[in-house]
N, CA and C atoms as a LAMMPS dump frame, in Angstrom:
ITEM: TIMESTEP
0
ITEM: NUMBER OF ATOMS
642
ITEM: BOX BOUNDS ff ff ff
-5.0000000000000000e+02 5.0000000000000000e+02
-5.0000000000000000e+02 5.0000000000000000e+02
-5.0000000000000000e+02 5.0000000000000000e+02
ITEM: ATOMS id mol type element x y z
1 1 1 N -220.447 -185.329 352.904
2 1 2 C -219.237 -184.534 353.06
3 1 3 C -218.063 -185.273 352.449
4 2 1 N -217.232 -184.586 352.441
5 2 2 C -215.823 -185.019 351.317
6 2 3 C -214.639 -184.279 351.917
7 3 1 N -213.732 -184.811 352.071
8 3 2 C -212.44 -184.37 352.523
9 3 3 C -211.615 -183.868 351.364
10 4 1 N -211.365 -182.765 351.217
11 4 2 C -211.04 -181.956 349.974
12 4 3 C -209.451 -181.989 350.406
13 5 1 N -208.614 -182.028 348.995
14 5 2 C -207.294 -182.454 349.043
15 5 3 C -206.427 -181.307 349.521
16 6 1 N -207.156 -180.032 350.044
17 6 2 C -206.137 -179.181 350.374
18 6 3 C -206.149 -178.484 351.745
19 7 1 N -207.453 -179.903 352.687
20 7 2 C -207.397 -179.978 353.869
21 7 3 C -208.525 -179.383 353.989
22 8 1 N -209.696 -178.976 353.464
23 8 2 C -210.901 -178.061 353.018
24 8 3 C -211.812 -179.742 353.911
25 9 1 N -213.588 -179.168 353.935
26 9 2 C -214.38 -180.139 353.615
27 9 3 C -215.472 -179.578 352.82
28 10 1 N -216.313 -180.641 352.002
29 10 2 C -216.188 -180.372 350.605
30 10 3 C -218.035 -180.683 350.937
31 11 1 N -219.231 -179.917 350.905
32 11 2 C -220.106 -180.801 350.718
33 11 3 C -220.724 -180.641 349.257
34 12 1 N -221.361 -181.67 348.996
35 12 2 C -222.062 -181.629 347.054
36 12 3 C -222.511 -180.445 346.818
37 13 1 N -222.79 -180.452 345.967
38 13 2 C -223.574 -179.181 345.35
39 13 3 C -224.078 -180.04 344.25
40 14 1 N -225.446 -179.261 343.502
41 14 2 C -225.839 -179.635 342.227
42 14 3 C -224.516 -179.891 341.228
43 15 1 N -224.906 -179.015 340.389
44 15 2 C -224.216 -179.275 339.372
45 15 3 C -222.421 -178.702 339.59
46 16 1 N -222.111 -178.17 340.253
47 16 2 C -220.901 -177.591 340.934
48 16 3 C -219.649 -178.093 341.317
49 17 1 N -220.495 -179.871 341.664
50 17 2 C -219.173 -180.689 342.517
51 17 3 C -219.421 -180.363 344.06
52 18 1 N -217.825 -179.904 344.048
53 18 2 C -217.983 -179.717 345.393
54 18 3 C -217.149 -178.515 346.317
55 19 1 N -217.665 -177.681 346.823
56 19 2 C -217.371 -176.468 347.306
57 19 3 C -216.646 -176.315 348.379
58 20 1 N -215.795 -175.537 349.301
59 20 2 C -214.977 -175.8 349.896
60 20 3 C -216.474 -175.46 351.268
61 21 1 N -216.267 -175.711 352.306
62 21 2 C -216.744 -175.04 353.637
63 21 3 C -216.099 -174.182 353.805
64 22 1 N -217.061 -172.95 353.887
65 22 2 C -216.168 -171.608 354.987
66 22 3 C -216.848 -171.561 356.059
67 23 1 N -218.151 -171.545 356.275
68 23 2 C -218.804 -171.42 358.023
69 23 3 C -219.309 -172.814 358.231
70 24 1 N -219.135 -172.939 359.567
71 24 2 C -219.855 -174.064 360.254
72 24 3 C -219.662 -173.405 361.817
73 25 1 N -221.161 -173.923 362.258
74 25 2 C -221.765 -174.067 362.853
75 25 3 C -222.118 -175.33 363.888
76 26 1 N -221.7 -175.283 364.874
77 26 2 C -222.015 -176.23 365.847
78 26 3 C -223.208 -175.995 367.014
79 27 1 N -224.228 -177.333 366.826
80 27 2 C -224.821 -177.074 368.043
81 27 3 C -225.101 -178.075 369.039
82 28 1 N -224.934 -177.85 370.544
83 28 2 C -224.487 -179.022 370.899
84 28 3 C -225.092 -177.902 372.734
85 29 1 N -225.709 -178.745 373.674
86 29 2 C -225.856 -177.975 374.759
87 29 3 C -224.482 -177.879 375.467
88 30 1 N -224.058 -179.363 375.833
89 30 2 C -222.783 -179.449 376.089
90 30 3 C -221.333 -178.538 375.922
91 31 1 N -221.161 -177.522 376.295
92 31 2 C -220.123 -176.791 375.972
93 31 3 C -218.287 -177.472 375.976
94 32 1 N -218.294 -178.314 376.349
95 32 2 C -217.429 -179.417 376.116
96 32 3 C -217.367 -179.598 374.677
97 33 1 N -218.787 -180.446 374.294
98 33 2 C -218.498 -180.693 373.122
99 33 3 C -218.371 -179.575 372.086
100 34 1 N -218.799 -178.482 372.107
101 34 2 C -218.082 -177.536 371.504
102 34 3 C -217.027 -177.094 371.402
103 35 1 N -216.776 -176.958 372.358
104 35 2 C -215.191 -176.36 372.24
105 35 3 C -214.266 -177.424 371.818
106 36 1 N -214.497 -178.72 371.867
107 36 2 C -213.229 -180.068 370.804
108 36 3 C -213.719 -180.022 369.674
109 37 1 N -215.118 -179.611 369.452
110 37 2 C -215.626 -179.672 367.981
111 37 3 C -214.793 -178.59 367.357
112 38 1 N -215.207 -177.035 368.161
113 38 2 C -214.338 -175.894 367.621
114 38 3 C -213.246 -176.502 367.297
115 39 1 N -212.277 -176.962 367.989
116 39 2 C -210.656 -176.739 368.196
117 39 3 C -210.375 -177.574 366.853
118 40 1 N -211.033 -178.894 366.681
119 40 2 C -211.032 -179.642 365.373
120 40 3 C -211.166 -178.933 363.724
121 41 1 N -212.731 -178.304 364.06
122 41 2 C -212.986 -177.663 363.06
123 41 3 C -211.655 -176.147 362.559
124 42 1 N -211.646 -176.013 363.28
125 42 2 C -210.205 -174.654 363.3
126 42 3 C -209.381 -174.798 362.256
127 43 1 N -208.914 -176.137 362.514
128 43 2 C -207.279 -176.742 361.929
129 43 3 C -207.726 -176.689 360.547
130 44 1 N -208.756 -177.097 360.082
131 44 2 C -209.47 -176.865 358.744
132 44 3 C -209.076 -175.535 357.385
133 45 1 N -208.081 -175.889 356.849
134 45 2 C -208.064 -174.581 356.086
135 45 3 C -209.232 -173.477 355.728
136 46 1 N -210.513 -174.082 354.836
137 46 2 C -210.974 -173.593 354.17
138 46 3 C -212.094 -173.11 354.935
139 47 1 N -212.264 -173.545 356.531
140 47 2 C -213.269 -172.386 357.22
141 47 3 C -212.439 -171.738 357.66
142 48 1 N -213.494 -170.633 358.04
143 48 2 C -213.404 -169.015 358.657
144 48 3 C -213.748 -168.666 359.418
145 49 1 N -214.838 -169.643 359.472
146 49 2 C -216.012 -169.248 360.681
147 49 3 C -216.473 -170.286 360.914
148 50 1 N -216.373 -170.287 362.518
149 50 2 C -216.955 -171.156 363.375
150 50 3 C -218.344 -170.469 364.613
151 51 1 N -219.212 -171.14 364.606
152 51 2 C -220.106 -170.683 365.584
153 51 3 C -220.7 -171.404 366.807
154 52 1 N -221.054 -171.396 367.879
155 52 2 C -221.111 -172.801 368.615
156 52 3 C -222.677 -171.912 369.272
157 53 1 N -223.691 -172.961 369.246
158 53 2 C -224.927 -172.62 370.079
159 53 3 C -225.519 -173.766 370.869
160 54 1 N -226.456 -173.417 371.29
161 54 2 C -226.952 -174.185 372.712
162 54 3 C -227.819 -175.378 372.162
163 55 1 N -229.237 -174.896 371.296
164 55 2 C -230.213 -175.2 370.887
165 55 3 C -230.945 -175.109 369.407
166 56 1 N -232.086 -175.714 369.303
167 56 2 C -232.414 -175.363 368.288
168 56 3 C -232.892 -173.825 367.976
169 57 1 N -233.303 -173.344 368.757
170 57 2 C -233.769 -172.082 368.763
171 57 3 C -232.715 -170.851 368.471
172 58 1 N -231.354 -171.155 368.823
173 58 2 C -229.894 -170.839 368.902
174 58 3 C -229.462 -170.757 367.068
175 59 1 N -229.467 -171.871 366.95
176 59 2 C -228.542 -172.623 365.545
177 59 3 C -229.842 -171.768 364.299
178 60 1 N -231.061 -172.242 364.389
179 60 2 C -232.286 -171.383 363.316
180 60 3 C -231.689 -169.546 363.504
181 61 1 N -231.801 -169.378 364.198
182 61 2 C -231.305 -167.938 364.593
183 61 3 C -230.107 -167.913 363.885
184 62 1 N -228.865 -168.608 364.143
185 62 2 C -227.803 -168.248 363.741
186 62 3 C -227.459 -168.453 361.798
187 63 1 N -228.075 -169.923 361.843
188 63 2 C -228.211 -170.143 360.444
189 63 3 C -228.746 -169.151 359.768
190 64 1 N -230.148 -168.923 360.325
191 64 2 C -230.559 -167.556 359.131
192 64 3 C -230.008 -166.069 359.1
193 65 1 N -228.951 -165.932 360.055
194 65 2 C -227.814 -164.793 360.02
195 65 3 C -226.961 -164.865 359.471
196 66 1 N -226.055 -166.356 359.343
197 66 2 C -225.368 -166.226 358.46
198 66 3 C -224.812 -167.958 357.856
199 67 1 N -226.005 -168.453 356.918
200 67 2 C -226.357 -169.288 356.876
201 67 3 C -224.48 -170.254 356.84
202 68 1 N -224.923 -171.383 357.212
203 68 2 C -223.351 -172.312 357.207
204 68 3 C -223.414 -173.585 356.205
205 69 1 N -222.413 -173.671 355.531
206 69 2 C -221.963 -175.082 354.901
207 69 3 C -221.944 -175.98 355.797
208 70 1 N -221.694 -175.882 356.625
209 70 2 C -222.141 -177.633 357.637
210 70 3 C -222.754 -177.045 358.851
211 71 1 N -223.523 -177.8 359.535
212 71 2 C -223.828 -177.47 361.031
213 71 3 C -223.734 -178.907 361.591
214 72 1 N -223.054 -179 362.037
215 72 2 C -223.046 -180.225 363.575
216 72 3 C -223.845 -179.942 364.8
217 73 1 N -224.91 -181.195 364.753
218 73 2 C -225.922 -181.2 366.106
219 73 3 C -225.08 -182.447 366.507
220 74 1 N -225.209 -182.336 367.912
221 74 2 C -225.197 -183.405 368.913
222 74 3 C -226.166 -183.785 369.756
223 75 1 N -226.45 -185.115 369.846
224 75 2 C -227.444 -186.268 369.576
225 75 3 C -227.618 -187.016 370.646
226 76 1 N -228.26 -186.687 372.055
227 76 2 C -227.859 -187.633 373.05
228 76 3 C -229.716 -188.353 373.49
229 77 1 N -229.433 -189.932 373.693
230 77 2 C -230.536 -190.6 373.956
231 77 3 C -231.196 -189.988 375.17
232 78 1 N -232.332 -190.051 375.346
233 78 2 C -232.89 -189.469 376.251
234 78 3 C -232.816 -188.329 376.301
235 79 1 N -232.583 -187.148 375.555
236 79 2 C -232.676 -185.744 375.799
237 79 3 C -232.938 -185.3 374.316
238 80 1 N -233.718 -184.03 374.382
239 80 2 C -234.508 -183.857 373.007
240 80 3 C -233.897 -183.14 372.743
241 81 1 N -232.954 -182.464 373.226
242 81 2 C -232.343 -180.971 372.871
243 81 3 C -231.928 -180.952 371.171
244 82 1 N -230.906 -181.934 371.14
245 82 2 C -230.211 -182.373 369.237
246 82 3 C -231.25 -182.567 368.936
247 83 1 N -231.852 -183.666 368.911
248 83 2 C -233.254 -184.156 368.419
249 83 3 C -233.886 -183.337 367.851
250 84 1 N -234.28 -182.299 368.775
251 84 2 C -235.493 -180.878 368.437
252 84 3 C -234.481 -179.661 367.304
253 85 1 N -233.524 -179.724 368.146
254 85 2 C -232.824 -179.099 367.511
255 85 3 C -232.734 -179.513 365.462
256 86 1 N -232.274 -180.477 365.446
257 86 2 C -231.903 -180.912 364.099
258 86 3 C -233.279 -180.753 363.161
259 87 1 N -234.653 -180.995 364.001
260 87 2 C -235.978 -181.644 362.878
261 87 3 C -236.464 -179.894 362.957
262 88 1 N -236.053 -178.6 364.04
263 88 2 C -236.534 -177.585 363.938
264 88 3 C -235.754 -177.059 362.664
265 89 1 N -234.089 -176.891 362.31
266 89 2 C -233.924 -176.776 361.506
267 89 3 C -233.783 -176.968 360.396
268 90 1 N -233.722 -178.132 360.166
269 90 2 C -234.242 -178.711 358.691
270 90 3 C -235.361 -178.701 358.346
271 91 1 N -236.275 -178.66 359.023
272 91 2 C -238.14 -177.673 359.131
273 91 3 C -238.121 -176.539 358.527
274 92 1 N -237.235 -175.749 358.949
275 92 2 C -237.387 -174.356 358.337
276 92 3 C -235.953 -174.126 357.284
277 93 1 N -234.848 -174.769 356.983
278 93 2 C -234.234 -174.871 356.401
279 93 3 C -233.651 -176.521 355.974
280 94 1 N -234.528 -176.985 354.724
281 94 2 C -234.286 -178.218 354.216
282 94 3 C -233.431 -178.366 353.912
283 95 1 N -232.698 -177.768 352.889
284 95 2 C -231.531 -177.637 352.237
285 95 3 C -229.984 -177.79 353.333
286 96 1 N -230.242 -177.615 354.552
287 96 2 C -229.168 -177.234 355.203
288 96 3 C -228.384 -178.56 355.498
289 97 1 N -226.718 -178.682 355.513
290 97 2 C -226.324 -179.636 355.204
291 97 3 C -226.048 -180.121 356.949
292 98 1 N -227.037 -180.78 357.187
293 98 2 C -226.81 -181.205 358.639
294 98 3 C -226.166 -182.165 359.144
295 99 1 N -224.444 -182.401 359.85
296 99 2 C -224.43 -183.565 360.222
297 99 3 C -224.453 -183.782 361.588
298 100 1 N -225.422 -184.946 362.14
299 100 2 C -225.636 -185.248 363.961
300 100 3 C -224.621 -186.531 364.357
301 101 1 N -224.089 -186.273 365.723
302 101 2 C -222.802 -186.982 366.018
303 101 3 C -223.361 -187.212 367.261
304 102 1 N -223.088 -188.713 367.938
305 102 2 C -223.19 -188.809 369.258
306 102 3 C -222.75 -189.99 369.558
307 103 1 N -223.019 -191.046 370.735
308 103 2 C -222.239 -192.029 370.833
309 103 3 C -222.76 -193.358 370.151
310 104 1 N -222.263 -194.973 370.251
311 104 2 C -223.059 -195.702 369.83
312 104 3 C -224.401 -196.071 370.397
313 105 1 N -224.464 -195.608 371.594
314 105 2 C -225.782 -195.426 372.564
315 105 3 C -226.923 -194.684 371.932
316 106 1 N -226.726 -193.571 371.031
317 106 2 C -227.435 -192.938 370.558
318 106 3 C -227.584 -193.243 369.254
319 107 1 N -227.349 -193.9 369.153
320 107 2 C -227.96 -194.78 367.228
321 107 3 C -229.147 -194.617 367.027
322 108 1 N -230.072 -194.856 367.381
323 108 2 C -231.332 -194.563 367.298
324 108 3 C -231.887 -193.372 367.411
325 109 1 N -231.9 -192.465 368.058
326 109 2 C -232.241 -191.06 367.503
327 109 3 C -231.344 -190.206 366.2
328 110 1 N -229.662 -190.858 366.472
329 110 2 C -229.083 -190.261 364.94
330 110 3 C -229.581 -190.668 363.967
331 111 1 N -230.116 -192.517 363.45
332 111 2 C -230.222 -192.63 362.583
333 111 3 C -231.379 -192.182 361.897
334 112 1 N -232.76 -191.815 363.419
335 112 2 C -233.98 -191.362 363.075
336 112 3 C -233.379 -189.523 361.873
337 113 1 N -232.825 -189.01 362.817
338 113 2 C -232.487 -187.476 362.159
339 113 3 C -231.847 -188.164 360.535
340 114 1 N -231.308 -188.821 360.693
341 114 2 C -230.517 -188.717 359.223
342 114 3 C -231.785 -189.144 358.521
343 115 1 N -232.926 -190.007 358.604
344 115 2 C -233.787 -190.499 357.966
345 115 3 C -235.062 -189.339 357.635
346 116 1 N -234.892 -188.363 358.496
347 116 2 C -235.637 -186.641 358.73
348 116 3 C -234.895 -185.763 357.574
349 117 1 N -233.845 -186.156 357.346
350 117 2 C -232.963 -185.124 356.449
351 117 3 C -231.522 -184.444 356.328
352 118 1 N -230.894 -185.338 357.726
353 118 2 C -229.502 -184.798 357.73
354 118 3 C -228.597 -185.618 357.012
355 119 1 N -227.832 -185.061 356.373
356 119 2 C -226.725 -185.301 355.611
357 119 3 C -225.963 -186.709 356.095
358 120 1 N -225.805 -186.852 357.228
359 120 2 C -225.224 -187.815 357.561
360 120 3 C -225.036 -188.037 359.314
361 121 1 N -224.224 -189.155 359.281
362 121 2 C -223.883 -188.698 361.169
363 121 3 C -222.52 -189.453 361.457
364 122 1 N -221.877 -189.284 363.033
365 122 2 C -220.825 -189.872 363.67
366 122 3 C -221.095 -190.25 364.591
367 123 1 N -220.172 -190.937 364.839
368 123 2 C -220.324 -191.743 366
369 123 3 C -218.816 -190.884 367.302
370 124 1 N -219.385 -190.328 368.266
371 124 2 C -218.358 -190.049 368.685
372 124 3 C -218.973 -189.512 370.156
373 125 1 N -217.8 -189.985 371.215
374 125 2 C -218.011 -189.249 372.749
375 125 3 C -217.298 -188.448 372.95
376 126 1 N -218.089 -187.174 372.951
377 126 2 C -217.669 -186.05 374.012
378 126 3 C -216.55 -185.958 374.963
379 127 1 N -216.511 -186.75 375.494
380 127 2 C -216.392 -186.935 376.779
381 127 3 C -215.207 -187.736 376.612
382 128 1 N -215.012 -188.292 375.777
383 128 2 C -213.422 -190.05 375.436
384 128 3 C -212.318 -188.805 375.361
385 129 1 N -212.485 -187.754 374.743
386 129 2 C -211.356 -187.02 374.045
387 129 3 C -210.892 -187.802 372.922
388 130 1 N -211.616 -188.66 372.237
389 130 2 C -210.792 -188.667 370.919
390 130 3 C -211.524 -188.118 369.871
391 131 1 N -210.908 -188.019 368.397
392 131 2 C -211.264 -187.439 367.735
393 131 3 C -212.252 -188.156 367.08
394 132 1 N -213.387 -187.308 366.239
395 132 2 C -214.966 -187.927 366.081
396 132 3 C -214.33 -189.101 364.512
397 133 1 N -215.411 -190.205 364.354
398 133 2 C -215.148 -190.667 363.815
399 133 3 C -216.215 -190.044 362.145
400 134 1 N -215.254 -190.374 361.253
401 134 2 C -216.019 -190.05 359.48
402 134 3 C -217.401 -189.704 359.771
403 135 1 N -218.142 -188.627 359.157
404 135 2 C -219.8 -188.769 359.168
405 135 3 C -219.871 -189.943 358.291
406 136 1 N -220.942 -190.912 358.364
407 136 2 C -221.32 -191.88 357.442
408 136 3 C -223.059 -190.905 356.722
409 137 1 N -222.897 -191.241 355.52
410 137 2 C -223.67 -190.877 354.147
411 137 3 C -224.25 -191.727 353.731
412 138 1 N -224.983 -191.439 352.933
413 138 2 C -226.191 -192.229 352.402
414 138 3 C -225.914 -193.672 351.585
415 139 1 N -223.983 -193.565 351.332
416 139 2 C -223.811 -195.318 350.9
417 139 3 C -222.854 -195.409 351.454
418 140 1 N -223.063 -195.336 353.091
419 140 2 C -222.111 -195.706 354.055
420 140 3 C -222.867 -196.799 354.92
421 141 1 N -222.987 -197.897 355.455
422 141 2 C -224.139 -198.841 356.264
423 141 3 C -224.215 -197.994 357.488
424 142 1 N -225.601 -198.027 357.857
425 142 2 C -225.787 -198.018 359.083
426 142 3 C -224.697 -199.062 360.507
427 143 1 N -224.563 -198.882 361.359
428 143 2 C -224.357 -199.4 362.856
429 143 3 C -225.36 -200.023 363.53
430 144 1 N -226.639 -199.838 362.719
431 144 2 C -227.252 -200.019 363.657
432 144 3 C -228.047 -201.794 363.183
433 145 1 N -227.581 -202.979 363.785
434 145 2 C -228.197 -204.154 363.143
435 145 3 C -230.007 -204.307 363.334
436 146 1 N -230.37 -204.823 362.528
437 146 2 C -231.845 -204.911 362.754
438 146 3 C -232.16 -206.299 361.797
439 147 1 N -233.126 -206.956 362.07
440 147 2 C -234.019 -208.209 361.969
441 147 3 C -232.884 -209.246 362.605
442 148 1 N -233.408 -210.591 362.751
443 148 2 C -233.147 -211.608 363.352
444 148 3 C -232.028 -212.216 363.085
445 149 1 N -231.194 -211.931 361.9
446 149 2 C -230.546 -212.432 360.974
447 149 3 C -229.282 -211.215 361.135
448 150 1 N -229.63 -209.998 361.788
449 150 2 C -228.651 -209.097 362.277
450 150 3 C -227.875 -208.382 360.888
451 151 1 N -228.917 -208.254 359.854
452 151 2 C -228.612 -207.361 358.64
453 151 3 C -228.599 -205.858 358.728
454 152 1 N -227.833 -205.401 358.025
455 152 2 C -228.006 -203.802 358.55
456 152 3 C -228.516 -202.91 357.11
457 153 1 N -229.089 -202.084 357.68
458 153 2 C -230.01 -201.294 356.181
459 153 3 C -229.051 -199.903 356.211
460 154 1 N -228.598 -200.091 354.963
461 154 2 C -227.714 -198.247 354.421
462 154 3 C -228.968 -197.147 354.734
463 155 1 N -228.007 -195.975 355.241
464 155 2 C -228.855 -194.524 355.339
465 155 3 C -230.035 -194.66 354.225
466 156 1 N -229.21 -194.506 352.986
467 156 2 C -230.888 -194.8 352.065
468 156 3 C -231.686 -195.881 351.784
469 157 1 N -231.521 -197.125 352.464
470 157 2 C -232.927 -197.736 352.424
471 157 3 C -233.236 -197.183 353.729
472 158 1 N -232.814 -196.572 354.943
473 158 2 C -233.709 -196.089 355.98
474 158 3 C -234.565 -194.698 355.078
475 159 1 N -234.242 -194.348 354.477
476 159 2 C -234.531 -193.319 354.006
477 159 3 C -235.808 -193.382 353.094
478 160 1 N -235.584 -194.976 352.701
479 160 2 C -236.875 -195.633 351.445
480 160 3 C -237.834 -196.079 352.306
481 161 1 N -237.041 -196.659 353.881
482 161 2 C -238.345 -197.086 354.297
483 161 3 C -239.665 -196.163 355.463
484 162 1 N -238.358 -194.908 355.352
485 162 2 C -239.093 -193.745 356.183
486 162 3 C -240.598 -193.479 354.902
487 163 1 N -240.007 -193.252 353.858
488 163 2 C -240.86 -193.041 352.989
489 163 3 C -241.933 -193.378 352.92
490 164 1 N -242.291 -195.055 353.062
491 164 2 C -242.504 -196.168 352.799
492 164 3 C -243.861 -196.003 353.888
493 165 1 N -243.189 -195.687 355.006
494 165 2 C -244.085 -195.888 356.365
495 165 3 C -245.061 -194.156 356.547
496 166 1 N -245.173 -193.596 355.382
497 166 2 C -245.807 -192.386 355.401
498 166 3 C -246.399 -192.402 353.956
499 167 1 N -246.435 -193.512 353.595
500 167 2 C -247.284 -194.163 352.558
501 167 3 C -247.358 -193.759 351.359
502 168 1 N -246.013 -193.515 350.971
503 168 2 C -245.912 -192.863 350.362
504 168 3 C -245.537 -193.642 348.893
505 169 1 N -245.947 -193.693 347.741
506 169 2 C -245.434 -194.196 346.575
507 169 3 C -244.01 -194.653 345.952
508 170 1 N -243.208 -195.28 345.209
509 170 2 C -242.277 -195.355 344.603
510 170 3 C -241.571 -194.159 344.423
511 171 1 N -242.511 -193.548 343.441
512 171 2 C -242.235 -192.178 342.454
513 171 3 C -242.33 -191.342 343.169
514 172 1 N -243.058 -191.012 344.503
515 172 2 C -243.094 -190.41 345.464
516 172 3 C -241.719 -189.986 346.296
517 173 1 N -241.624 -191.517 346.7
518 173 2 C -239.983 -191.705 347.434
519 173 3 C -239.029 -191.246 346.406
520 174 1 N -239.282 -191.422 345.541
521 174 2 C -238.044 -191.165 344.047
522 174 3 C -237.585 -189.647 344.229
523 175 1 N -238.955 -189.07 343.643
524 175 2 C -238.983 -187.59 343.961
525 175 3 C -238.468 -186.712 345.106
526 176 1 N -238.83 -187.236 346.647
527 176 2 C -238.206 -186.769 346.897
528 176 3 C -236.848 -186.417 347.314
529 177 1 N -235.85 -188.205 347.082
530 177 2 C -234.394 -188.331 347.325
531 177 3 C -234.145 -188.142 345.977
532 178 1 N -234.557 -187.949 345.163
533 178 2 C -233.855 -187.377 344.02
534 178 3 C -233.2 -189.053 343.163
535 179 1 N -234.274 -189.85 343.214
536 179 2 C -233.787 -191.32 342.847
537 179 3 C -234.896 -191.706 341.904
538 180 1 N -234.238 -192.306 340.853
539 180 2 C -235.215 -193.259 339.809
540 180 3 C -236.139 -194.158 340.678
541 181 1 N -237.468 -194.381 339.961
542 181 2 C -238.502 -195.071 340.452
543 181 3 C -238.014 -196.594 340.869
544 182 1 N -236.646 -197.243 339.748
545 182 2 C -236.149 -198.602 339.982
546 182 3 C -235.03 -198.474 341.02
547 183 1 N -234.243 -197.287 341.052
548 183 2 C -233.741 -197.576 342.312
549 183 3 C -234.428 -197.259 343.969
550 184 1 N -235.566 -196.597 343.454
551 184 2 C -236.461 -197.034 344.38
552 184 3 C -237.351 -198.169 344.593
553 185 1 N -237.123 -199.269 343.603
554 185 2 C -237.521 -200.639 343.767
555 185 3 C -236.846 -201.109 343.653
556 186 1 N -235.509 -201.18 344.019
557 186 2 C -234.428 -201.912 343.859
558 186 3 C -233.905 -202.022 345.615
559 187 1 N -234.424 -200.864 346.24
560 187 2 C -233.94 -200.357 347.389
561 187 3 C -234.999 -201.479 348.115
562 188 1 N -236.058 -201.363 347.803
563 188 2 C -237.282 -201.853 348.5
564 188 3 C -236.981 -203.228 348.546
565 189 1 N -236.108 -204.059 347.626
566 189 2 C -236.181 -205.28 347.457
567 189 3 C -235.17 -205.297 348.317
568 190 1 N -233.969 -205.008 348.402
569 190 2 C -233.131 -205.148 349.435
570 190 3 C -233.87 -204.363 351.252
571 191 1 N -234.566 -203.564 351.333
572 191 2 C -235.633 -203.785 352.551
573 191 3 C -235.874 -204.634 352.944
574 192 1 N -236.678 -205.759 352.394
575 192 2 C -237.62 -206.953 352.25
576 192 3 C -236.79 -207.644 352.736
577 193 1 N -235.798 -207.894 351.831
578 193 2 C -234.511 -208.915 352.399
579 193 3 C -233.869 -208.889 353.663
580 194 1 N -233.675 -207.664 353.725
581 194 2 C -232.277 -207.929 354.901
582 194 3 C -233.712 -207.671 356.022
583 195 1 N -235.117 -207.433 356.28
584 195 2 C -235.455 -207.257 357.301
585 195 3 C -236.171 -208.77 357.308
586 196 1 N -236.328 -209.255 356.775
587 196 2 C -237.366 -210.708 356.334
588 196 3 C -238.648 -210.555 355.722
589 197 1 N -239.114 -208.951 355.576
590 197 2 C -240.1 -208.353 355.065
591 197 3 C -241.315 -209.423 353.582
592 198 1 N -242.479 -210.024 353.964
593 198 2 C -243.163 -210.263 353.036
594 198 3 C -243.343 -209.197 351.745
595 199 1 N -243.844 -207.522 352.253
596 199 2 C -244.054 -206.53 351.321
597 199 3 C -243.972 -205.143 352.214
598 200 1 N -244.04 -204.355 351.522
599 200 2 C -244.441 -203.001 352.342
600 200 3 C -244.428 -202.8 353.93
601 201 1 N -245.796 -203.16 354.024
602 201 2 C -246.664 -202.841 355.1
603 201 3 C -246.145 -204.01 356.623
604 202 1 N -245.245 -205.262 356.116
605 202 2 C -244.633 -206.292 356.706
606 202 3 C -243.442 -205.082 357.31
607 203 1 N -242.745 -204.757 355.941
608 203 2 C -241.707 -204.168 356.111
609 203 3 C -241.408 -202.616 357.092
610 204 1 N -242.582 -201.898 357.323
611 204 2 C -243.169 -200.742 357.645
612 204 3 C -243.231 -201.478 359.433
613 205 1 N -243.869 -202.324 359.634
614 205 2 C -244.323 -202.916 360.707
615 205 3 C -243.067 -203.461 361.637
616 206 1 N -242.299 -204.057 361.359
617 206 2 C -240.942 -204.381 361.197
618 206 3 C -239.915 -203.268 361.988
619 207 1 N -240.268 -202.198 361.24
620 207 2 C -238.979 -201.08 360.96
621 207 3 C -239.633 -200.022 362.43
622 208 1 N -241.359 -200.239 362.583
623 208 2 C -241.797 -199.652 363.686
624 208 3 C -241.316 -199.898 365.023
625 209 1 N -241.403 -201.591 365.331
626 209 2 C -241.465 -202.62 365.983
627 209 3 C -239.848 -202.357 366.685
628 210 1 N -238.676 -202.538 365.756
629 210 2 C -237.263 -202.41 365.993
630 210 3 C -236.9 -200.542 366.035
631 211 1 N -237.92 -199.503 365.804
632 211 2 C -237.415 -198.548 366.139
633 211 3 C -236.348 -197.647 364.755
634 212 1 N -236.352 -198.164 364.165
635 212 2 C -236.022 -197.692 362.537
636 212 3 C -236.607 -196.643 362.275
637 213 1 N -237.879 -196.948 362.372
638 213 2 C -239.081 -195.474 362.322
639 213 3 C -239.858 -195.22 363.133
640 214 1 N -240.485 -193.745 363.381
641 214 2 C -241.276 -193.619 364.735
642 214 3 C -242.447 -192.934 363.997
């Protein structure tokens, strides 16, 4: 996502750049967090439409009625609701630009979803009343530290090493983030590193072990 200069938010497109948002979509059980999400999203020039649902079963329904430029899931540890929610719709709609928000408590199931396919995530409580912090993107670092040495791996090496741990090839991983085979060995080498990783399967083992991947 991109903060567009005329107060718009902006997500990529192919060849296009970047398009303003008119619908978004929130899903969140919490009706709290909807309604500060609404009130936020509002002030937004370039939407129109806002929608707020419960579940995943809610948001698939609503998306395929009237599909949205962003949908916000919310992400809480111990409860599957976001969780299910986010991997049901990006299941049946890949393409959809998903971002999941929850607290720093919940790092670990956001960073799992962003590594599933969502666009990005925040860090933010419900409940503080303040306003959510930036989604972080694929060359934004993770929050979340991992190996001994307390290095942290960017959205896309979680993304190389989700790959990685479903055994999947270079050109494989390339293909499907839309990345050259060397910056998919370029990614891998910085894996290795910041986790202490010998190769692969070290690195795979590693990323199981600390919860990176499930």
């Amino acid at each position: 996502m991109h903060p567009g200069d005329a107060g718009g938010i902006y997500p990529r497109t192919g060849a296009a750049g970047w398009v303003p948002v008119r619908r978004v979509l929130i899903c969140d059980e919490r009706p709290r967090a909807v309604q500060v999400l609404t009130e936020l999203v509002t002030a937004i020039p370039s939407v129109v439409d806002i929608d707020g649902v419960r579940d995943g079963f809610g948001a698939v329904d609503a998306f395929a009625a009237h599909p949205a430029g962003v949908v916000l899931i919310g992400i809480q540890a111990g409860r599957n609701t976001g969780t299910d929610a986010a991997n049901l719709l990006l299941g049946m709609h890949p393409a959809a630009a998903v971002i999941v928000y929850g607290t720093a408590g919940d790092i670990g199931p956001l960073t799992a979803a962003v590594i599933r396919g969502a666009r990005g995530l925040m860090l933010w409580n419900p409940d503080s009343g303040n306003r959510p912090a930036p989604p972080q993107g694929p060359h934004v670092r993770s929050r979340w530290p991992v190996g001994d040495r307390g290095s942290q791996l960017t959205v896309r090496e979680l993304q190389v090493l989700y790959g990685m741990s479903r055994g999947q090839s270079n050109r494989e991983i390339g293909r499907e983030l839309i990345l050259s085979e060397d910056t998919v060995k370029a990614n891998s080498r910085r894996i290795f590193h910041k986790l202490g990783a010998r190769d692969r399967a070290h690195a795979v083992a590693l990323g199981l072990r600390t919860g990176l991947v499930t």
